[in-house]
TORROZA-923678 format. One record per residue (C-alpha): x, z negated, y; chain; residue number from 1. Coordinates in steps of 0.02 Angstrom, whole numbers, plus 32768, in hexadecimal, padded with zeros to 4 digits. Each point is the difference from the previous one (the first is absolute). Example, Ala and Ser with C-alpha at 12.3 -4.5 7.8 and 13.67 -1.06 7.14 Angstrom:
TIGU     X     Z     Y  c    k
TIGU  8267  7E7A  7F1F  A    1
TIGU  8045  8021  80AC  A    2
! end
This chain:
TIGU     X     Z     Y  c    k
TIGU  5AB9  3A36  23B1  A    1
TIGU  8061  8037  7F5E  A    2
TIGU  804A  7F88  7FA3  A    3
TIGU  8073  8009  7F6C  A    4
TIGU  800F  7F7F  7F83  A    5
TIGU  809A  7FCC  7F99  A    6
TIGU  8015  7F91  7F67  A    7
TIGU  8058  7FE1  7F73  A    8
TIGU  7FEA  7F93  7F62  A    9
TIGU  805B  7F5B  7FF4  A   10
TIGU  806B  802F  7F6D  A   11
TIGU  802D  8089  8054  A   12
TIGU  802E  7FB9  80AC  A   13
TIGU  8069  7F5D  7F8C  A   14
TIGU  8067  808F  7FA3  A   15
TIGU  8028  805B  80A7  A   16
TIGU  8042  7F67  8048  A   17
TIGU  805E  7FCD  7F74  A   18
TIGU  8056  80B7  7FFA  A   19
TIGU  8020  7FDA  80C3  A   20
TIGU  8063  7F6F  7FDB  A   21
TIGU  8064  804E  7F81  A   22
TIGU  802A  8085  8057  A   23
TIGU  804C  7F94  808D  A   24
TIGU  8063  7F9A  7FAF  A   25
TIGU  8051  8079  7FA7  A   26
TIGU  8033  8076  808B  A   27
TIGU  800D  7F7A  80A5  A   28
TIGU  7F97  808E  8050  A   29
TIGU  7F56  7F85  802E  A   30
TIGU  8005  7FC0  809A  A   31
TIGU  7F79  7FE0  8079  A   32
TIGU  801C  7F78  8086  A   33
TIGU  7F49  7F91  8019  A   34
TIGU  7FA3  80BA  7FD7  A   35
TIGU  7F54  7FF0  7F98  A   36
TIGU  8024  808E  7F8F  A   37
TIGU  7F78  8077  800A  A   38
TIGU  7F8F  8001  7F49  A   39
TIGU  7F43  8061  7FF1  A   40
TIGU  7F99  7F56  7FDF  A   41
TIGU  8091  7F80  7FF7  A   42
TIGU  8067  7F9A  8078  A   43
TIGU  809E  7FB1  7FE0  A   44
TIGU  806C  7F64  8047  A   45
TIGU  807B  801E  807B  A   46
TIGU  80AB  801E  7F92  A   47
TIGU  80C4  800E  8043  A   48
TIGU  805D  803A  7F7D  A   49
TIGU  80AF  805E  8006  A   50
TIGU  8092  803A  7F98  A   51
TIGU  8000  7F76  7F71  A   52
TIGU  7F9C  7F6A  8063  A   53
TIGU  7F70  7FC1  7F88  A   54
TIGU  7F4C  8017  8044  A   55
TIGU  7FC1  7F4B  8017  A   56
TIGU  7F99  7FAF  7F64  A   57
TIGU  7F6B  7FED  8076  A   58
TIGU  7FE7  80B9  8020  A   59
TIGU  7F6A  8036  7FB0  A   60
TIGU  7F8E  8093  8024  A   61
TIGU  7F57  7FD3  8042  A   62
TIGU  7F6C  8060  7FBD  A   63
TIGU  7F71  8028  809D  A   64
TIGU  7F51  7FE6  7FB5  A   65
TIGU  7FB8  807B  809D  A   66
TIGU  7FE8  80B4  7FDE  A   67
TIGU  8087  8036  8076  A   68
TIGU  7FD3  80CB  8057  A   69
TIGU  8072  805B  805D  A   70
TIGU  7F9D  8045  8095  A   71
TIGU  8006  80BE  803E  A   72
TIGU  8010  8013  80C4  A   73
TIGU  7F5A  8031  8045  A   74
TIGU  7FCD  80B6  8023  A   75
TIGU  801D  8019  80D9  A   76
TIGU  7F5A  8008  805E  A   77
TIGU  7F96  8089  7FCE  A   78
TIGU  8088  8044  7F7F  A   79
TIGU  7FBF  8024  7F5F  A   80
TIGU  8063  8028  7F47  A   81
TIGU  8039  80CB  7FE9  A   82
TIGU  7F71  801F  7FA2  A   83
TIGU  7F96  7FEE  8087  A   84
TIGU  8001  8042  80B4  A   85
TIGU  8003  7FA4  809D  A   86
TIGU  7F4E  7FC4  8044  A   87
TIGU  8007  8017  80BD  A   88
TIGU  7F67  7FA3  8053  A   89
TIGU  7F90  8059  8075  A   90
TIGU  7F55  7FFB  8056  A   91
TIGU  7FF1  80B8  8016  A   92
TIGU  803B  809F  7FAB  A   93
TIGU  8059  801D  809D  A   94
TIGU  8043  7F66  8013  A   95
TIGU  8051  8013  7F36  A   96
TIGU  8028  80C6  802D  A   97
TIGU  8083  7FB7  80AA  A   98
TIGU  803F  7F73  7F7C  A   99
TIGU  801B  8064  7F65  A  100
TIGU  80CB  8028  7FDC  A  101
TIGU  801A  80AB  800D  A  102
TIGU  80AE  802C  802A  A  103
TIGU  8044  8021  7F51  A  104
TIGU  7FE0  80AE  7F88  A  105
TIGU  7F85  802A  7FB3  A  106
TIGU  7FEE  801A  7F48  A  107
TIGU  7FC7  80B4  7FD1  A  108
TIGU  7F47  7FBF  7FD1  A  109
TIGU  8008  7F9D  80A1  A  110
TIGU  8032  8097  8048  A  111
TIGU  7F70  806A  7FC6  A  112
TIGU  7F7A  7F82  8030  A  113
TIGU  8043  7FDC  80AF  A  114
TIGU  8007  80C8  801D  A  115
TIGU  7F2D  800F  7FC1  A  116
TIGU  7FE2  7F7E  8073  A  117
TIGU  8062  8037  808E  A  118
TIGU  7FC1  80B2  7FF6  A  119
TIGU  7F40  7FDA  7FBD  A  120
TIGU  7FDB  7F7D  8066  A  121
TIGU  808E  7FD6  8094  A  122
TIGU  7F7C  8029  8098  A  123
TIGU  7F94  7F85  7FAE  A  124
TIGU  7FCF  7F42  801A  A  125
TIGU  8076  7F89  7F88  A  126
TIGU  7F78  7FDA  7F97  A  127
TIGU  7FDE  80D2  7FEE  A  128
TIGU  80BD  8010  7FCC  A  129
TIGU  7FFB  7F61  7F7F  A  130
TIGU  7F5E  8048  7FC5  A  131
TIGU  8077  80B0  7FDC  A  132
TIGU  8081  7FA6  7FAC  A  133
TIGU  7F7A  7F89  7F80  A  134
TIGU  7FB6  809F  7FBE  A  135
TIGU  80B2  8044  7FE1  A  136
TIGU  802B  7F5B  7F9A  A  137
TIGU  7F48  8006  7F98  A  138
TIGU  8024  80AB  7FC7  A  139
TIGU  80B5  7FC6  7FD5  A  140
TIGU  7FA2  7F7E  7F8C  A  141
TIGU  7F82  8084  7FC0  A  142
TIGU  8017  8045  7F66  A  143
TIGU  7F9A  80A6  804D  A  144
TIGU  80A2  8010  8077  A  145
TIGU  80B6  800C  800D  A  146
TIGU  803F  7F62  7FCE  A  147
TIGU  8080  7FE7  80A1  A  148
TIGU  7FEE  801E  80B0  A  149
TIGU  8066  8097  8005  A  150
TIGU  7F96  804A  7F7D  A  151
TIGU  7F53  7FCE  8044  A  152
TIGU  804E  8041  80B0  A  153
TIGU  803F  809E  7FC0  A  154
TIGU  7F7D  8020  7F88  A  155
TIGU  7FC7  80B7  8020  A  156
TIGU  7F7F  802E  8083  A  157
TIGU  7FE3  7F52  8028  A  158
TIGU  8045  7FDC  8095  A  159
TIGU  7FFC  8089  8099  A  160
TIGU  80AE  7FCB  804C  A  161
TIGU  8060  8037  7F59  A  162
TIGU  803E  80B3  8028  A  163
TIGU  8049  8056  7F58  A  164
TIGU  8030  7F51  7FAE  A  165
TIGU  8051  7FB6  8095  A  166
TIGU  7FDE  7F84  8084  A  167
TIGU  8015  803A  80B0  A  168
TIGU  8090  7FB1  8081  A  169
TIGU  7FC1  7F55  8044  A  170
TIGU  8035  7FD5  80A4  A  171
TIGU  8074  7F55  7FB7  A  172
TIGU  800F  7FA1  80AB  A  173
TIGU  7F4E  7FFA  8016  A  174
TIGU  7F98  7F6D  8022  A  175
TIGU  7F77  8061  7F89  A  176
TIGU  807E  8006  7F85  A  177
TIGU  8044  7F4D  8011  A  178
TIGU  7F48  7FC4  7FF8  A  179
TIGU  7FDB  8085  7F55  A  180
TIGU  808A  7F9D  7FB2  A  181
TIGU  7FCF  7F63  8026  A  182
TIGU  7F46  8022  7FAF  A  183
TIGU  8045  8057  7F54  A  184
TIGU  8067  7F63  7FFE  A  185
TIGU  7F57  7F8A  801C  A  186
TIGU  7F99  8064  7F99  A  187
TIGU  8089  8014  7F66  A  188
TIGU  7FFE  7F2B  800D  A  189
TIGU  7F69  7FDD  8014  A  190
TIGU  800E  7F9F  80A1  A  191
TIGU  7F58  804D  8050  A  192
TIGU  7F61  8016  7FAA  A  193
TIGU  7FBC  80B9  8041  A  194
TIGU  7F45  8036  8025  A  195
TIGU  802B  8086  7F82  A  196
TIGU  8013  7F99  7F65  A  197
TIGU  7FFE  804F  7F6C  A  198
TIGU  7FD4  80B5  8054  A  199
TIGU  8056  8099  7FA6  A  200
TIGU  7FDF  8080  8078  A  201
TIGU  7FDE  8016  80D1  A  202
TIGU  7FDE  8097  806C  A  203
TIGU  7FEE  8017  80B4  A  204
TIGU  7F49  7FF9  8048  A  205
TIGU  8013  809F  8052  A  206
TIGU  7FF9  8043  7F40  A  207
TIGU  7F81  7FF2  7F88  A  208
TIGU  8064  803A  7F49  A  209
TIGU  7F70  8015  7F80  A  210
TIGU  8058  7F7B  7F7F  A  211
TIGU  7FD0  7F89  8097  A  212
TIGU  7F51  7FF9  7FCC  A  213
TIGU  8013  7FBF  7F5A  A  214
TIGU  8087  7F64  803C  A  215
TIGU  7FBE  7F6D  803B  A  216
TIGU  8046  7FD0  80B0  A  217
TIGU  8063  7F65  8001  A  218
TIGU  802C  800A  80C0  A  219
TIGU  7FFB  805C  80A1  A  220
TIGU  8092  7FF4  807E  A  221
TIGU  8014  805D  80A7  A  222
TIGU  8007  80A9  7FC2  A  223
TIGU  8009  7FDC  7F3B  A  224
TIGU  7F86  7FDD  7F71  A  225
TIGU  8042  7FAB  7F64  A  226
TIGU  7FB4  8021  7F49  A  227
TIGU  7FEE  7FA8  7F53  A  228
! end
């Protein structure tokens, strides 16, 4: 749990007070009826003081010794700060694909990676589609590739689905579409670790590209094998 800490130095806090006082009895305006009055480090005696009464010759302020810390309200269950996304525990893929959040827009990278997955890989198992969408993010992060998704996605004669620059319609109320968001979403956090690791390219096995043969497999799911 956060904490902050507040202090000030005793010539500091002695001069405050003594402006406090002054300030009171010159304009009749200090009042507080048996209220500690609120000081970072300090506490004070009760006071009662109004229009030109004198404060009492045994008010004194009281210096606290403790380090006094004003605590920050903890973080909800399984919230985190905005600089980090929510961690939503699973025991499967599938289990985190039904439990991942996503009724909100996406971004345009989101966007772009959701769409490769949904149209490279949406007839295959979840781990075949998360597979799809960690090679995606490892060319985003090598210097070799586009440095976004959109790039790495629309990168030319790269990915069959992209007809003359374009993505083709995807069929929104979908559950293959609700569960291609919910794995670009996974994958772009982190939340899964994927068979393909750091693979950089995949084919299907019906295919045997010549490029293939000097890769070194990383993976082979249902239909698709993944390269280093």
């Amino acid at each position: 749990m956060s904490r902050k800490t507040h202090s000030l130095g005793a010539a500091a806090l002695i001069a405050a007070t003594s402006l406090t006082f002054a300030s009171a009895e010159t304009s009749g305006a200090f009042a507080q009826d048996a209220q500690e009055i609120p000081a970072s480090g300090m506490e004070t005696t009760d006071v009662a003081a109004a229009g030109s009464e004198e404060l009492p010759a045994e008010a004194a302020t009281v210096f606290v010794s403790e380090e006094v810390v004003q605590a920050l309200p903890e973080a909800a269950a399984g919230e985190t700060d905005s600089d980090n996304p929510v961690k939503v525990s699973a025991s499967s893929l599938r289990q985190l694909v039904a439990a991942t959040d996503v009724d909100h827009a996406l971004s345009e990278q989101m966007q772009c990676l959701a769409g490769a997955i949904y149209f490279e890989s949406r007839g295959e198992p979840l781990a075949g589609q998360l597979a799809v969408a960690q090679v995606i993010i490892n060319r985003a992060d090598n210097a070799r590739f586009p440095s976004s998704y959109c790039g790495v996605v629309y990168q030319r004669s790269q990915f069959s689905f992209v007809k003359n620059g374009s993505m083709p319609r995807i069929k929104t109320g979908s559950n293959a579409w609700r569960n291609a968001k919910a794995i670009a979403k996974i994958a772009h956090e982190g939340q899964w670790e994927s068979e393909a690791a750091d693979s950089l390219y995949f084919h299907a096995k019906y295919v045997r590209p010549s490029w293939s043969r000097k890769k070194v497999a990383r993976a082979t799911i249902n239909t698709h094998i993944f390269y280093r």
